[in-house]
Phi, psi and omega in degrees: 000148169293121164257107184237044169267139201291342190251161186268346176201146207271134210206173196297301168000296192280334181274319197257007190287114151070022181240150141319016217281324194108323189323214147274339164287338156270140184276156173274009166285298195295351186283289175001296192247021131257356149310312193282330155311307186279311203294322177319305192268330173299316170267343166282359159292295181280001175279315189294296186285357145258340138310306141359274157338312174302269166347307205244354149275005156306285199290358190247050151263325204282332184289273169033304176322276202292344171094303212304338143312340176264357191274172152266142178300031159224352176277155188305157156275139182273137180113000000 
């Protein structure tokens, strides 16, 4: 079998690689880019909900168009 764990054994080394620990082992790389992570997912959030946005004010200019908006919603369609 492969054996691709990089240490010869699990030590304090390996608990602070890429944790939170507080320690001396976290790096200011992992806050970085997980700051730039959450920021990331925050705008592509708000980038979704205004595509969205878009989208369903397009389909209610296109009913608007069509009168359909104005029927009551059991009454025949005209024409």
């Amino acid at each position: 079998m492969f054996d691709a764990f990089a240490w010869d054994e699990w030590g304090d080394t390996v608990t602070q690689f890429w944790t939170f620990s507080g320690q001396e082992g976290t790096s200011a790389g992992t806050v970085i880019l997980t700051i730039l992570g959450v920021a990331l997912m925050l705008v592509s959030f708000f980038g979704f909900v205004l595509l969205e946005e878009g989208k369903l004010a397009k389909q209610a200019a296109k009913l608007r168009a069509t009168g359909a908006l104005d029927r009551p919603p059991d009454a025949p369609a005209e024409g």
